[in-house]
C-alpha positions, 0 to 999 in steps of 0.5 A: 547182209543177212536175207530179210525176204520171204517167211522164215519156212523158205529160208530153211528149206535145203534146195533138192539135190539131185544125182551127180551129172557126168559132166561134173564129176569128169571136172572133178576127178579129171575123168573121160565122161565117155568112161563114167557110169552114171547109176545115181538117178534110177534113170531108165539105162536104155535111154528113150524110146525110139518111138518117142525120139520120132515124134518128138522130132517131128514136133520140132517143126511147130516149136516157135508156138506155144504147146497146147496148155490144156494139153488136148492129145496127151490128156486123150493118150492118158484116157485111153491107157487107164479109161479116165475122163480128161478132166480127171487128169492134171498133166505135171513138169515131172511128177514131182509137180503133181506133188508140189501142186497138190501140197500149195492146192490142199495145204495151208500154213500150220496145217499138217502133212503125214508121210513116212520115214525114209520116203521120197524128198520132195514130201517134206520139201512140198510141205516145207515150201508151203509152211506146213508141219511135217509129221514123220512116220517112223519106217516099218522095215524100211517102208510106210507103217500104214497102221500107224501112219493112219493114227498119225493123221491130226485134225489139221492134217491136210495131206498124206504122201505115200510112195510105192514102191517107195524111193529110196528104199525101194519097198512095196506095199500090197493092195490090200493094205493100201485100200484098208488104209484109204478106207480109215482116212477122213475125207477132208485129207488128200492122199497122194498115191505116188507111183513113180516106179509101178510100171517095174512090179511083177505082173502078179503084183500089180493093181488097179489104183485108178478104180480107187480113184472112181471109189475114194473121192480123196484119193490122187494118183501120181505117175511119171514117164522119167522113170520105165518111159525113159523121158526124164529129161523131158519131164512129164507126169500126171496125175488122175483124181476125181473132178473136184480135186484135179480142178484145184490143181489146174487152179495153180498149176503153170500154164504150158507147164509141159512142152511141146516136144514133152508131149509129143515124146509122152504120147508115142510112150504111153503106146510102146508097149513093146518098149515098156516090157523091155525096160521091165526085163532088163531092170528084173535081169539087172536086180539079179544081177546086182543082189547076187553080187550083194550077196556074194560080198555079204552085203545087206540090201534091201529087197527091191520093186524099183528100178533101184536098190539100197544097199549097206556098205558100212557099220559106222555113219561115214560109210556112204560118204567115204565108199561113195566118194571111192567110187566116184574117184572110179568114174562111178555115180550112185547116190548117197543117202545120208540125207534120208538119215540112211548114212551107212547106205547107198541107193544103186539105180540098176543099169545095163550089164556092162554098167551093172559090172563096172559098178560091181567091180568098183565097189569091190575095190572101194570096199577093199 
């Protein structure tokens, strides 16, 4: 019987699909899960923060309550760190809320989304999800052609998505050219800045994005502690936008969408500085590592600000898939990305040494 529900843009929607769990591919292959290494989901190699475990621990102690909707501490811890009022902040399951949520607030059906080839799923899965119109920017070596994405923008165009670093190709845009860029959008169209991977740029790199916020009223920043926090299996995420926007956004937005022990880990987080430059330096030591093997096998990569890195592993469209699949038959996972339109390429999150190495050495045996 064919489905009869819901519009025709769900149904063609293709569900989000995430990085191959351990679990699953032990069943696959009749592998040990304790010898598998699992590089798919630029999750952070050293786990959570222990200050985090702490305190999430000791809120399990009030888990038969509700979590505080409003999130009150979180938001405050939030406040603290980038000296923004609490009601400039939408708190997400993740960060990928804060984009469905800023797609369902400012978009509606036969509108338009502007966001660029090769950037991040949820981006054309949100516009999707609410029957908008995609407009794909063709990629400028890899990442977001702002000139052209500016020229892009149509009179019905809504929202723009830009990521950066950009995931999956891991590429960087300047401060400079994303302020001259929100500098030529009409105020009436939302930009979601996504920075899911900023805590891994280079100090020198680094840029002050919520003083955009105080300046572009149209501007909406995404962050996530899944990433260099090390909570992905917690979800949590935030943005910071002016009043006006983010009030929209907590319109729609899930009550107690982030939970209590999520809120807890988030907290002790954000104030473990320590931790955050660890993450940093073995995510730089790791990127070494893994290029000069590249290199050293004379493989094409793209040049990385993430905790990640794309990398070709073949001429013809099957090389992904087939050097993929080889590595998996090894106990290693990393991600494929024919679904980008990327299918000579697969994106490597970067590891611990060990974990780094064990991936080098299969990839050497894949490609033999």
């Amino acid at each position: 019987m064919s489905n009869q529900f819901g519009p025709d843009y769900v149904r063609a929607i293709a569900p989000y699909q995430g990085g191959k769990p351990i679990a699953e591919v032990a069943r696959e292959f009749g592998l040990d899960e304790a010898k598998i290494t699992k590089l798919a989901s630029n999750e952070n190699p050293l786990g959570m923060p222990d200050s985090a475990k702490q305190a999430m621990l000791k809120a399990m102690s009030d888990i038969g309550r509700y979590p505080d909707s409003n999130g009150f501490e979180l938001k405050a811890a939030i406040t603290a760190k980038y000296a923004v009022p609490q009601d400039w902040i939408t708190l997400g399951n993740g960060s990928n809320d804060i984009l469905e949520l800023a797609a369902h607030a400012f978009v509606q059906p036969a509108q338009s989304v502007v966001f660029a080839q090769y950037s991040f799923a949820v981006y054309p899965l949100a516009t999707q999800a609410v029957g908008a119109r995609a407009i794909v920017v063709p990629a400028k070596n890899f990442g977001h052609d702002l000139a052209a994405m500016s020229k892009a923008i149509a009179e019905d165009t809504r929202l723009v998505f830009i990521a950066n670093p950009n995931n999956p190709t891991g590429t960087f845009l300047p401060a400079k050219e994303i302020e001259a860029f929100l500098q030529t959008v009409p105020q009436n169209v939302v930009v979601v800045l996504d920075e899911a991977y900023n805590e891994y740029l280079a100090p020198e790199l680094q840029y002050d994005s919520i003083a955009w916020v105080r300046k572009y009223p149209n501007l909406l920043v995404s962050r996530t502690l899944s990433k260099a926090y090390g909570l992905a299996g917690l979800r949590v995420g935030f943005g910071i936008a002016q009043p006006h926007v983010t009030d929209l956004l907590n319109r729609i937005r899930q009550p107690f969408n982030v939970n209590s022990l999520a809120q807890a880990a988030a907290i002790a987080a954000l104030n473990d500085e320590e931790f955050l430059k660890k993450s940093a330096r073995v995510n730089a030591e790791g990127y070494r590592q893994l290029t000069q093997a590249f290199e050293a096998m004379d493989l094409e990569y793209v040049p990385s600000f993430g905790n990640f890195v794309l990398v070709r592993v073949g001429n013809d469209d099957g090389a992904g898939a087939r050097v993929n699949l080889a590595l998996l038959k090894q106990g290693v996972i990393v991600r494929p990305v024919g679904n980008y339109g990327l299918p000579q390429w697969l994106r490597i999150s970067i590891g611990l040494p060990e974990e780094n190495a064990a991936f080098i050495d299969a990839l050497k045996k894949a490609l033999a």
